[in-house]
C-alpha positions as CSV (number, residue, x, y, z in Angstrom):
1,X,-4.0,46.7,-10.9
2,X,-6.9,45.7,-8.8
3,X,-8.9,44.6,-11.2
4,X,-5.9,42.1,-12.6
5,X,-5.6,41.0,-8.8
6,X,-9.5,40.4,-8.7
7,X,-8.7,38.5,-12.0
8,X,-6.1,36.5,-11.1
9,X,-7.7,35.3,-8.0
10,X,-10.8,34.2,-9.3
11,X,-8.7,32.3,-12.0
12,X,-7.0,30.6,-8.7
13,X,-10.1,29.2,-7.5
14,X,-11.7,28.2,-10.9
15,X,-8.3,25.8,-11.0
16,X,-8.5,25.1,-8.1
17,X,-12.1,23.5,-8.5
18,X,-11.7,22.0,-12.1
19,X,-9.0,20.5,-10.5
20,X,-10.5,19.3,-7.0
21,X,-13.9,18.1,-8.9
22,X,-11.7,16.6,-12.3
23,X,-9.8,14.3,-9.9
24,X,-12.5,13.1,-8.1
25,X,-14.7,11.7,-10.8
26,X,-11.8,11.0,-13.0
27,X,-11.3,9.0,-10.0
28,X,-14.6,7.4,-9.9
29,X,-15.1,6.7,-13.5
30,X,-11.4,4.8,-13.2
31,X,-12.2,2.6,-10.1
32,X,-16.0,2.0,-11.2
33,X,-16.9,3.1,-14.5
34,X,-14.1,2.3,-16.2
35,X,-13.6,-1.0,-13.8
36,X,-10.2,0.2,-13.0
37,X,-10.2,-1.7,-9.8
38,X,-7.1,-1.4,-8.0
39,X,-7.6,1.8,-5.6
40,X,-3.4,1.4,-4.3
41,X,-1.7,1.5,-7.7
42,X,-3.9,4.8,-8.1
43,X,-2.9,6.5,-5.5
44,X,0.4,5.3,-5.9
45,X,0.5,6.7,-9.5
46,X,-0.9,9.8,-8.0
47,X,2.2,10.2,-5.0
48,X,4.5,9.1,-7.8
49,X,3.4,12.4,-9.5
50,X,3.5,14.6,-6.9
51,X,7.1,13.2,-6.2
52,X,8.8,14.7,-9.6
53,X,6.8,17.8,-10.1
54,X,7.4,19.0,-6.5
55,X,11.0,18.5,-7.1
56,X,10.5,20.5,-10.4
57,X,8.6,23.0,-8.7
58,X,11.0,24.0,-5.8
59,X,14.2,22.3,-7.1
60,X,14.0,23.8,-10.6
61,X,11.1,26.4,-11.0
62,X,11.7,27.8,-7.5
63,X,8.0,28.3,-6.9
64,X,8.7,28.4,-2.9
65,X,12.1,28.4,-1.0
66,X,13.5,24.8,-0.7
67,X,13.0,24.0,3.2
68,X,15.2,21.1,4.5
69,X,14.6,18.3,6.8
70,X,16.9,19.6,10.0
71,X,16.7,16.2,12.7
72,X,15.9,12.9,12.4
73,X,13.2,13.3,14.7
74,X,11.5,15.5,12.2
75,X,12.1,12.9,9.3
76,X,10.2,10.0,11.8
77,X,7.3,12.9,12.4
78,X,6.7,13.2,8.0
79,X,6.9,9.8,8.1
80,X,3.8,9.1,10.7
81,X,2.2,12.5,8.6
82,X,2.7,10.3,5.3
83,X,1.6,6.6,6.8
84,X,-1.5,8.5,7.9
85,X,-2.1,10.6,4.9
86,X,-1.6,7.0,3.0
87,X,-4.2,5.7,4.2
88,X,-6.9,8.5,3.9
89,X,-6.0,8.9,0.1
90,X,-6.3,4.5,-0.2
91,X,-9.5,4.5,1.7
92,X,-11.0,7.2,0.0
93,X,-10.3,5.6,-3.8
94,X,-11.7,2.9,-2.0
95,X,-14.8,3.8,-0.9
96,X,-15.3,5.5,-4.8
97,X,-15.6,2.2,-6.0
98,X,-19.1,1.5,-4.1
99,X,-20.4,4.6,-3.3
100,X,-21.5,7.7,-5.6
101,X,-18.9,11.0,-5.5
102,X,-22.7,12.5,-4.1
103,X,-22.7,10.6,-1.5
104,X,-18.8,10.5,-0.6
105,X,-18.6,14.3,-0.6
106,X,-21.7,14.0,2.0
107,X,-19.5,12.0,4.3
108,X,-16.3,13.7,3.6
109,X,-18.0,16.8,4.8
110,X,-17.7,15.7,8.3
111,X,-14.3,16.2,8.8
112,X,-14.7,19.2,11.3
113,X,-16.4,16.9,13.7
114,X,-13.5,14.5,13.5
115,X,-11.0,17.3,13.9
116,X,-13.1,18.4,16.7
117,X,-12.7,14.7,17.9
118,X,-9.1,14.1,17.6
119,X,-8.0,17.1,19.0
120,X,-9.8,17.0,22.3
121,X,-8.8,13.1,22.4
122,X,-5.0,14.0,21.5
123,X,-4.2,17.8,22.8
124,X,-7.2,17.8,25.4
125,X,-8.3,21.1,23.7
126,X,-11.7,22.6,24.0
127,X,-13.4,24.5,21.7
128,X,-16.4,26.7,22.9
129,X,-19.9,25.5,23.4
130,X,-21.0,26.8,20.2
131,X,-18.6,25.4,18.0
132,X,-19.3,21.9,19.2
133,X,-23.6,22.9,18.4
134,X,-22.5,23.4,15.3
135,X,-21.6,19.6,14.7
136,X,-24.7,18.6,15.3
137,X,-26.2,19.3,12.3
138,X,-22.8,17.8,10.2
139,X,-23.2,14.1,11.8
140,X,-27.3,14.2,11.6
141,X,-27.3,15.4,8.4
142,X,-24.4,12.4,6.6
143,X,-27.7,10.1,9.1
144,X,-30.5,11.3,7.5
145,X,-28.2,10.9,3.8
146,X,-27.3,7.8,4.7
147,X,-30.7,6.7,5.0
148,X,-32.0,8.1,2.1
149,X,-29.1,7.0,0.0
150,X,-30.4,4.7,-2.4
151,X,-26.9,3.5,-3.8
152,X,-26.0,2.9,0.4
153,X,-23.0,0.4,0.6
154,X,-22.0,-0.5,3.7
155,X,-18.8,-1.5,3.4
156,X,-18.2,1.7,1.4
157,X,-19.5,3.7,3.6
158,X,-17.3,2.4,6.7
159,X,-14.3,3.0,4.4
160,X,-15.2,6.7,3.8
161,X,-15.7,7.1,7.3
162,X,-12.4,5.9,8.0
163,X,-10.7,7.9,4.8
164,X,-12.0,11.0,6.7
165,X,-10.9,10.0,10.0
166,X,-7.4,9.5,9.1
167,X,-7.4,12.9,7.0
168,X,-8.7,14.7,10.1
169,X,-6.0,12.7,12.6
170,X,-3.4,14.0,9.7
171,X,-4.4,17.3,10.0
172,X,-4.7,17.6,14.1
173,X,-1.0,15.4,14.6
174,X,0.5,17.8,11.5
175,X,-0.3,20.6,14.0
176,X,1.3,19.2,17.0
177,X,4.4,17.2,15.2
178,X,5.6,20.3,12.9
179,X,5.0,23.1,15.5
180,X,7.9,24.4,16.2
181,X,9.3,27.4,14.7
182,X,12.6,25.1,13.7
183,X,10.0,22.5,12.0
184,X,7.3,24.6,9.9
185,X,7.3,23.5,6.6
186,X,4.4,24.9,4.2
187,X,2.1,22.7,2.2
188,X,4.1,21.9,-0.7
189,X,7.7,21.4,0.7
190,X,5.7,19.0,2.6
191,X,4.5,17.6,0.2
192,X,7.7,17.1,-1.5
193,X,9.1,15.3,1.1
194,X,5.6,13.1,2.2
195,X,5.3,11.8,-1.6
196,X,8.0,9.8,-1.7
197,X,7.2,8.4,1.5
198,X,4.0,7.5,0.6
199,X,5.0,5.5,-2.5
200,X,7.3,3.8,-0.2
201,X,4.3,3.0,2.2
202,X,1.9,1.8,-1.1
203,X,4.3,0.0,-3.2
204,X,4.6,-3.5,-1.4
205,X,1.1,-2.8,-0.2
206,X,0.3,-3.1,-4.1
207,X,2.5,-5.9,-4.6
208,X,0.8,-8.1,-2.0
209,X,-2.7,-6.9,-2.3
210,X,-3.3,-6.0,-6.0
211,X,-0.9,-8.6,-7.5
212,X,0.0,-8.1,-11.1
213,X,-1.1,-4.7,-11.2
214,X,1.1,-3.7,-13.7
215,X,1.2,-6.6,-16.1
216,X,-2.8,-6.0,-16.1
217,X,-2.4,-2.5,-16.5
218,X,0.1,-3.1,-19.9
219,X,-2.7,-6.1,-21.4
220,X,-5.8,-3.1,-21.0
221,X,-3.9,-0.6,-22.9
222,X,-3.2,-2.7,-25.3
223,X,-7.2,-3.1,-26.0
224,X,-7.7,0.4,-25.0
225,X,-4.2,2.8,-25.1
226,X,-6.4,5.6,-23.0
227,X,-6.2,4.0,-19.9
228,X,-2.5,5.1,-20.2
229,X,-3.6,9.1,-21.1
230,X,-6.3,8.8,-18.0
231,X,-3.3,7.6,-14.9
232,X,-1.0,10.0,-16.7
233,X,-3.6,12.7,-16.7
234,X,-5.2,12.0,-13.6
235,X,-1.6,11.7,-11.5
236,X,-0.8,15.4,-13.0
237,X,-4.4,16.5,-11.3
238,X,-3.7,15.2,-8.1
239,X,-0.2,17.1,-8.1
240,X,-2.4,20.5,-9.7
241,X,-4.9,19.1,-6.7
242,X,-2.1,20.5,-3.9
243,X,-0.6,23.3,-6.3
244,X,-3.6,25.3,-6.4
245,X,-4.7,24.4,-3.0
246,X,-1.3,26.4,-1.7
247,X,-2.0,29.5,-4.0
248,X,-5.5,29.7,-3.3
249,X,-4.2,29.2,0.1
250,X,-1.4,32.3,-0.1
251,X,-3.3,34.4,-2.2
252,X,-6.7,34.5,-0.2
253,X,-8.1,34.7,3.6
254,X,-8.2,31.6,5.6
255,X,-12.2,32.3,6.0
256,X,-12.9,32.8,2.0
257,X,-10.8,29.4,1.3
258,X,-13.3,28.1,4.0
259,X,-16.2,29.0,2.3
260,X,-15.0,27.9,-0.8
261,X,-14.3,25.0,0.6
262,X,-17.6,24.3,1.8
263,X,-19.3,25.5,-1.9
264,X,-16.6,23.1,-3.9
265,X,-18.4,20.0,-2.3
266,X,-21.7,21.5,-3.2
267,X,-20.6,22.0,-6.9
268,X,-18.8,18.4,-7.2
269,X,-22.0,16.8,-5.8
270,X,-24.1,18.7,-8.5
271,X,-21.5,17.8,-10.9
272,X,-21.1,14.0,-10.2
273,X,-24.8,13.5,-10.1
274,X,-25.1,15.4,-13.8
275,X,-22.4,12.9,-15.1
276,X,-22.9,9.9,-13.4
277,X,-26.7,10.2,-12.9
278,X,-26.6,8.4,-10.2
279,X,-30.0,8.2,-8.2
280,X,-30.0,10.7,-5.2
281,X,-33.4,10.5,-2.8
282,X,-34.8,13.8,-1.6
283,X,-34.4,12.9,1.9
284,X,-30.7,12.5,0.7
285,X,-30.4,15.4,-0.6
286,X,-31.9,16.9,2.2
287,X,-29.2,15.6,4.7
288,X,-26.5,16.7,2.8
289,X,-27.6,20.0,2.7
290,X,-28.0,20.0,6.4
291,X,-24.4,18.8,6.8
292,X,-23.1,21.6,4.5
293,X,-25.0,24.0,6.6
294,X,-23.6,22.5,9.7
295,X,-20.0,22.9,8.1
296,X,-20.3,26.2,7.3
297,X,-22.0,27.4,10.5
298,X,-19.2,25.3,12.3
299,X,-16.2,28.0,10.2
300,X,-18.2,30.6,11.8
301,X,-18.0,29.6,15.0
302,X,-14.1,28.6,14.6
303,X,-13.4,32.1,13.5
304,X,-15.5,33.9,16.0
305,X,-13.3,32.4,18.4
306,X,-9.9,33.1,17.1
């Protein structure tokens, strides 16, 4: 029995990472590669997904109890969760469109320092003396990548930055806004609920700013039908992205999904570079290694204190 346990876990987290890493440069080949270049209607076909197969999944497969939405305060509170969580999935599709997923995995791995960031600013909590020494080497290590990056974009880069903002500022104000015992929904009852929303949020965001999406998406796959296979594909990823997320999630400690957390990025940088061959600088390389260290020394600390 254990050994079918041990089995099934490590089949958890080898979804969870082909699904994580497939995304991402399925992603990237779509908005740059491919010259897919309308980041919104992505991520809107990506919400859109996650829509009908978390309905399937708790409505119809039963996967987790159906939790319901019990005020209309609550409702407002998934809706700020959603508008926020908008705008970190928008932003980073964005910023894959000028910078390598090398690179963009260096900068998303600063996220702790803007968790650390938001919720002193927000919830005026401190975190020991350590903890914050540990962020040291996170922010100078995405400096010294940046500097060494030889596919640096600024624009890109300022939109990453802002992609992993927002997902920290989701993450901190998910905490405060759903933490009562009458307002706890897990991950993907959540995320049945902040999907929709979201395609709400994106759709006249696509109309105005990526005008004719559609009608330009039908004339491509008439020269090229695959475009079709790769949204439908990639949309089912992103849902797969949050599905194995929440088993990994149930079925391990909160420190091993941490560490694997901090090794996926590794991989998907190795990955991405193997694929893309995009040019990455030793000093670049360097720094992202220093930010991973600082990330995982940084879990450490968190833990320690808890």
């Amino acid at each position: 029995m254990k050994g079918s346990t041990r089995f099934f876990k490590i089949g958890l987290v080898a979804a969870w990472y082909s699904s994580n890493i497939g995304v991402l440069l399925l992603n990237k080949y779509l908005l740059s590669n491919y010259g897919f270049k309308y980041p919104i209607f992505l991520t809107m076909c990506h919400m859109t997904a996650c829509s009908l197969f978390s309905y399937v999944a708790i409505a119809w497969l039963r996967i987790v109890p159906l939790q319901s939405i019990r005020s209309r305060i609550q409702f407002l509170k998934i809706s700020a969760l959603s508008l926020i969580f908008c705008v970190s999935v928008v932003f980073g599709n964005v910023s894959l469109r000028y910078l390598p997923v090398s690179f963009n995995q260096a900068i998303g791995a600063t996220t702790p320092f803007f968790t650390a960031v938001f919720a002193y600013l927000i919830t005026f909590k401190r975190e020991a003396w350590l903890t914050y020494l540990t962020l040291v080497p996170v922010v100078t290590g995405v400096i010294i990548a940046s500097g060494g990056e030889p596919s640096f974009h600024l624009f890109g880069f300022i939109i990453c930055i802002a992609a992993t903002a927002a997902r920290a500022l989701k993450s901190v104000l998910q905490g405060i806004l759903l933490s009562s015992e009458g307002e706890k929904l897990n991950s993907m009852n959540l995320l049945l609920y902040m999907a929709p929303m979201t395609v709400l949020f994106l759709l006249p965001a696509t109309l105005i700013m990526e005008k004719n999406v559609i009608g330009i998406t039908v004339a491509l796959a008439r020269d090229d039908v695959k475009i079709i296979w790769y949204l439908l594909f990639n949309s089912a990823l992103a849902y797969f992205v949050n599905l194995t997320n929440f088993l990994v999630t149930k079925h391990t400690s909160a420190l091993t999904l941490q560490v694997l957390g901090n090794a996926k990025g590794a991989v998907a940088v190795v990955v991405s570079i193997l694929i893309f061959r995009n040019p990455v600088s030793v000093t670049g390389m360097m720094g992202y290694l220093l930010t991973v260290f600082g990330v995982v020394l940084y879990s450490k600390a968190k833990m320690r204190t808890k």
